[in-house]
Steps between C-alpha positions, in 0.01 A plus 500: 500500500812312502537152771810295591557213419752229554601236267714279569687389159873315370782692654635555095181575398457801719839600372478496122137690601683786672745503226256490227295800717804696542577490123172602398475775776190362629431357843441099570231569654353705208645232239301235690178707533465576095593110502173396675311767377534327150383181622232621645387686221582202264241286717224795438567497179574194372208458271600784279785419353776224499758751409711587805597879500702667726470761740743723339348446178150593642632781659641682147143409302357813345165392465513556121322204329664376189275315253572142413497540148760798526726484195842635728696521154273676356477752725839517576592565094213781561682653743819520351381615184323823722847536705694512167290727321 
């Protein structure tokens, strides 16, 4: 359920937010939300990690886990070879 609010910020601020909104074809108000959203979840989970990832980041994850002893070249010359059969 969505609630006004009003905020009352720097006259340029709320400018360069509009602009910023308007470039990225998302609403202020919707910029701001995902904005406190993240803190909010950075507070709850704080004690997990000290690597700060962001929402958009989060939001592409796949789920897949990838081991940490993953050789990447490896794997990578193993596909080729397969592609190039």
């Amino acid at each position: 359920m969505d609630t006004k609010l009003t905020l009352k910020l720097d006259k340029f601020v709320i400018e360069q937010a509009k602009e910023y909104a308007s470039l990225h074809k998302r609403s202020l108000s919707r910029i701001i939300e995902s904005y406190l959203k993240t803190l909010i979840n950075r507070d709850k989970n704080e004690d997990e990690s000290d690597i700060e990832i962001s929402p958009f980041v989060k939001s592409i994850s796949t789920g897949v886990k990838i081991p940490a002893d993953l050789d990447y070249k490896s794997e990578m010359l193993k596909h080729l070879e397969d592609k190039h059969k």
